[in-house]
FIZA-302626 format. One record per residue (C-alpha): x, z, y; residue in one letter; residue number from 1. Coordinates in pm, whole numbers. Last residue first. Example, Ala and Ser with C-alpha at 12.3 -4.5 7.8 and 13.67 -1.06 7.14 Angstrom:
% residues 2
> 1367;714;-106;s;2
> 1230;780;-450;a;1
***
This chain:
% residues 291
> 12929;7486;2829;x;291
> 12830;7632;3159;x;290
> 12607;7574;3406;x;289
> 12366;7867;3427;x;288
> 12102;7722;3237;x;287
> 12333;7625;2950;x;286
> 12523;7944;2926;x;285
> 12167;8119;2889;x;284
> 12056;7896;2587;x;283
> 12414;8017;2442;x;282
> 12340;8348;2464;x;281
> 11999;8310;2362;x;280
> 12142;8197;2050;x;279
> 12162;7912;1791;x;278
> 12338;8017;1453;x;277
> 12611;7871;1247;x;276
> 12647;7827;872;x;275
> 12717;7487;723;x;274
> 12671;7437;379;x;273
> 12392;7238;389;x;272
> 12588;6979;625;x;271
> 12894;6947;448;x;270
> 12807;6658;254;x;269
> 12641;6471;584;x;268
> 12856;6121;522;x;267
> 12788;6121;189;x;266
> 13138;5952;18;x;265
> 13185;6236;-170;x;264
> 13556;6388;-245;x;263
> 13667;6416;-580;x;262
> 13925;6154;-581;x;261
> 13690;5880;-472;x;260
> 13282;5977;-492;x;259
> 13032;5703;-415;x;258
> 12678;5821;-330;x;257
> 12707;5699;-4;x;256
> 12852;5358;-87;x;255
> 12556;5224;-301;x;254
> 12279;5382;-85;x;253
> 12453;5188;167;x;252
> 12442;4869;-40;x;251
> 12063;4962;-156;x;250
> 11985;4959;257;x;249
> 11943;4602;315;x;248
> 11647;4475;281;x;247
> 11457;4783;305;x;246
> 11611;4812;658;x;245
> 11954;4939;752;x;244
> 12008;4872;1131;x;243
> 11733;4961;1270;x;242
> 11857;5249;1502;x;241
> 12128;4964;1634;x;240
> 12487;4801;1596;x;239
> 12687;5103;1398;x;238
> 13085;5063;1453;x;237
> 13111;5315;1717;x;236
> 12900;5626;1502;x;235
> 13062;5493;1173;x;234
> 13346;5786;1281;x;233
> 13049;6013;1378;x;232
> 12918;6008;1008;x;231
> 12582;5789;942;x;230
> 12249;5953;838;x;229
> 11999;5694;767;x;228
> 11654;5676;895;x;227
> 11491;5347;731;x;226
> 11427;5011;914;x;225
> 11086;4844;730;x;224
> 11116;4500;929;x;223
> 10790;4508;1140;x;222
> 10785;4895;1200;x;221
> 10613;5227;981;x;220
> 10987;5356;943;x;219
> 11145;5455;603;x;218
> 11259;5771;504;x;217
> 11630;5826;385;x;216
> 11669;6114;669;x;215
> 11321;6231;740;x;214
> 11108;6110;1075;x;213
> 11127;6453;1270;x;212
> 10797;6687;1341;x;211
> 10609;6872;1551;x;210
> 10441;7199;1382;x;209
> 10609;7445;1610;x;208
> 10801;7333;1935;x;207
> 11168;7177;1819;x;206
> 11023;6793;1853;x;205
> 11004;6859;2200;x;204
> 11377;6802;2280;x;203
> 11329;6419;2299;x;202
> 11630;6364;2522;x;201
> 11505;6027;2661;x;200
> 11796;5779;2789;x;199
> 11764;5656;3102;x;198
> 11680;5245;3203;x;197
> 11333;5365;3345;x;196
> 11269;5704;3167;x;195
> 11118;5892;3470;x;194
> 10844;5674;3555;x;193
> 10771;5692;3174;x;192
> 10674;6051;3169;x;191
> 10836;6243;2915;x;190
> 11136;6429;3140;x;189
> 11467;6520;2972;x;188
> 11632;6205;3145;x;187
> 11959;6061;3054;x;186
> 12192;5778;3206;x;185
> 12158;5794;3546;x;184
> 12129;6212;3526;x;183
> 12476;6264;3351;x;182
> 12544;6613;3412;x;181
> 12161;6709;3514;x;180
> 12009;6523;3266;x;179
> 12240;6618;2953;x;178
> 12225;6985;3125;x;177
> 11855;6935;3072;x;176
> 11839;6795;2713;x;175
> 12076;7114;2623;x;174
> 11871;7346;2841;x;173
> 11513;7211;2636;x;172
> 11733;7215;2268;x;171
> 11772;7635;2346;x;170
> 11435;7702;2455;x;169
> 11293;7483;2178;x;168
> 11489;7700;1908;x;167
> 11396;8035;2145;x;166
> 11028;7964;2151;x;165
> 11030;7864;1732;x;164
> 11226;8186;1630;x;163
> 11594;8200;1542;x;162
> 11695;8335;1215;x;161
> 11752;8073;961;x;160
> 12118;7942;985;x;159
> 12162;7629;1172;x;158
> 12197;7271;1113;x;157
> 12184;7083;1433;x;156
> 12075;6718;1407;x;155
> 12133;6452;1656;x;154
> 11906;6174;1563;x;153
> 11970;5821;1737;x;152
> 11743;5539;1836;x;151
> 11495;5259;1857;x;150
> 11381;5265;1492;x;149
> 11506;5394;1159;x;148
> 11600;5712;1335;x;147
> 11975;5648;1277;x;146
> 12146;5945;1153;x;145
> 12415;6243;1295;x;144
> 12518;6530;1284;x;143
> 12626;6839;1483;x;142
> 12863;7118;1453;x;141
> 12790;7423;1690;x;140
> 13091;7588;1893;x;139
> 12938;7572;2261;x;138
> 13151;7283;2343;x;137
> 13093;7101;2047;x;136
> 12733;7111;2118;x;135
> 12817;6932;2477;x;134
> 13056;6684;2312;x;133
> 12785;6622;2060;x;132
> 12496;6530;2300;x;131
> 12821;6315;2485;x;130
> 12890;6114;2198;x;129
> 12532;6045;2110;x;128
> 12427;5939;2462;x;127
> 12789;5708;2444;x;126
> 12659;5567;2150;x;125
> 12294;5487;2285;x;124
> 12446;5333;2591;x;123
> 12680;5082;2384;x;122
> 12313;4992;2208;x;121
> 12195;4801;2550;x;120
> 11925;4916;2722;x;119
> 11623;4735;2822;x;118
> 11411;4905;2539;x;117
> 11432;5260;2732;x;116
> 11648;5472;2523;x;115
> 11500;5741;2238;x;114
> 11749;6020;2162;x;113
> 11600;6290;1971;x;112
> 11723;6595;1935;x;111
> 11677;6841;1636;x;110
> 11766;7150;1570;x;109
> 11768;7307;1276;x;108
> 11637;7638;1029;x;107
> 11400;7719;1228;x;106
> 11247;8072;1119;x;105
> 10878;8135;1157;x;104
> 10820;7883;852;x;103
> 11007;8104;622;x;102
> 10847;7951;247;x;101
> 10758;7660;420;x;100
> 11090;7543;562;x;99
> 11188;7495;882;x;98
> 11254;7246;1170;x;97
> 10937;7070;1018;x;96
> 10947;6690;859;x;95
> 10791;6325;878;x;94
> 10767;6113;654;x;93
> 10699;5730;691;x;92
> 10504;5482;447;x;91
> 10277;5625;281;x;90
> 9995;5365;121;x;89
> 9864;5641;-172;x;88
> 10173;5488;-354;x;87
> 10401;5613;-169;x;86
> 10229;5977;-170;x;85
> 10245;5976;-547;x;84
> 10653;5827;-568;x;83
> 10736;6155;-422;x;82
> 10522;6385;-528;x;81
> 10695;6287;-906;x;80
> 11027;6333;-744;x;79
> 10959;6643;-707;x;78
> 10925;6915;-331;x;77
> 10704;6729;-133;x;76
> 10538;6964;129;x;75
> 10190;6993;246;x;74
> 10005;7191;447;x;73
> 9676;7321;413;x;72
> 9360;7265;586;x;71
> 9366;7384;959;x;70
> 9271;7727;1204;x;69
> 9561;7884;1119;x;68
> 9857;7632;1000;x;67
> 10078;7829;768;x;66
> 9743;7959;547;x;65
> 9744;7807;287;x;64
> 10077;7550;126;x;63
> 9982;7292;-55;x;62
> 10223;7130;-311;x;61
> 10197;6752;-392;x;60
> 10179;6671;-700;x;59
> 9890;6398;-711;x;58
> 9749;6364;-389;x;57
> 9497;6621;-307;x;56
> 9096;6434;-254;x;55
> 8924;6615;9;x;54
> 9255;6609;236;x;53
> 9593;6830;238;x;52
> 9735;6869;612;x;51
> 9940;6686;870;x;50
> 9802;6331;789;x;49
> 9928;6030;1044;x;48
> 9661;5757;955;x;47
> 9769;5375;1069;x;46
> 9530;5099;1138;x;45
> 9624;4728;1031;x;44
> 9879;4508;1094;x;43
> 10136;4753;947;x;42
> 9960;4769;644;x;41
> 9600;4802;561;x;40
> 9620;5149;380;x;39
> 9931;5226;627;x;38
> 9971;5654;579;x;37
> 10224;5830;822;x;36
> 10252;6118;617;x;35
> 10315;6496;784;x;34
> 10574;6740;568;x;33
> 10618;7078;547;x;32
> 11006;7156;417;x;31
> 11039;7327;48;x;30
> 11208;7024;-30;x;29
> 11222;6779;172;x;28
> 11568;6721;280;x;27
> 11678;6764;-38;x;26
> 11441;6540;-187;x;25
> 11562;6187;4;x;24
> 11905;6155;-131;x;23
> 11874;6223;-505;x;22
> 11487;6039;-464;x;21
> 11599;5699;-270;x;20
> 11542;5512;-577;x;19
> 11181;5648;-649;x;18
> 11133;5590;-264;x;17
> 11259;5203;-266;x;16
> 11006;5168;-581;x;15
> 10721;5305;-403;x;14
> 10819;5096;-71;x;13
> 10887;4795;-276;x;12
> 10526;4822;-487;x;11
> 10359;4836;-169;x;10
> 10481;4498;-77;x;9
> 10737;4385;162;x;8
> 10715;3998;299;x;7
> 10964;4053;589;x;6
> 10728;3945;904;x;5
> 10389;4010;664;x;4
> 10481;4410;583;x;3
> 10276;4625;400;x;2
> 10144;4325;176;x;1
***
């Protein structure tokens, strides 16, 4: 039993992955991954893994010599890996800002909105709103997914070419302008004296080797939620970051994958074609006040 408050096993996790696989693999791909491992379930203790162990799971690819110092790392790139690291007790996935065959170039950026508990969820759609406003303003499209938890994902596809100091430069002056523009709602600060009834722009998962729970993935939490990317026009209508669990989330894998007169239903279909680039330009037009 992973999960005693909902009754999942195991076997639903592996099976919910092997589903999942048409959605899940893009994002994976190529992409070094850390597993959030549960051999005891969620009651028990947890194991985040960043690198390969004594004993490699079964199709997973290792990749020398990107983490100095450390074992391998590991990416999932079949669907075979896949279903291999759920059964070895996996449970969440967690993803670089680039992939492992150009790991010094991010390829996104990612912000992560995480409200203090005593919020209500109206809050965490305005926070989204306004995040987007303010990339809007400097010409970048952003998207958007539950985090299968507390709160939102605001993802920034951009095209390879920016370094790891200039991608976190760049989402630290957009968390701080959020702060500064709106500063009883938002905080960019990590200490929890500072995030009393704000809004936490989690810019620090752009620094090299953090991580982002994956789109599709499902979260280590009593009631399995799963990350799922939503458009901005579902953005008002959504009710919470848990709001598709394993319990519920066929139906949406159901309507995302729906096509009507050509046109997919997948509310992020543009997103790997987008091409746009983040700039020191634009980290400068931050700092200075401008958007």
């Amino acid at each position: 039993m992973i999960d005693a408050q909902t009754g999942i096993r195991k076997l639903d996790v592996v099976r919910y992955y092997a589903r999942a696989a048409p959605l899940l693999l893009p994002h994976l791909r190529d992409r070094p991954v850390s597993l959030l491992r549960a051999p005891q379930g969620l009651a028990g203790e947890t194991l985040f893994q960043r690198h390969s162990a004594r004993a490699p799971i079964d199709g997973v690819t290792q990749h020398e010599g990107l983490d100095p110092g450390h074992p391998a790392i590991l990416s999932i790139d079949t669907l075979d890996a896949l279903v291999h690291v759920a059964q070895m007790d996996t449970i969440e996935l967690h993803t670089w800002n680039a992939l492992a065959s150009d790991v010094e170039q991010t390829d996104r950026v990612v912000f992560d909105l995480d409200p203090d508990p005593a919020l209500g969820w109206d809050r965490m759609i305005e926070a989204a709103q306004l995040t987007r406003g303010i990339l809007a303003d400097l010409g970048l499209e952003a998207f958007c997914k539950t985090s299968g938890g507390k709160g939102l994902h605001v993802v920034v596809p951009v095209v390879p070419g920016t370094s790891w100091d200039e991608s976190k430069a760049f989402a630290r002056a957009v968390a701080q302008r959020l702060a500064s523009g709106w500063p009883t709602q938002f905080t960019a600060t990590l200490s929890t004296e500072h995030r009393k009834k704000k809004i936490f722009v989690d810019y620090l998962r752009n620094a090299r080797g953090a991580s982002t729970a994956v789109a599709w993935g499902v979260r280590a939490r009593p009631g399995m939620g799963v990350s799922v990317p939503i458009s901005w026009d579902e953005l008002p209508e959504t009710t919470g970051g848990a709001q598709w669990t394993l319990a519920n989330i066929d139906a949406r894998i159901a309507r995302v994958t729906r096509s009507a007169h050509g046109k997919s239903a997948d509310p992020w279909a543009r997103y790997a074609s987008v091409r746009q680039r983040v700039t020191s330009e634009l980290t400068l037009r931050l700092e200075e006040g401008g958007a």
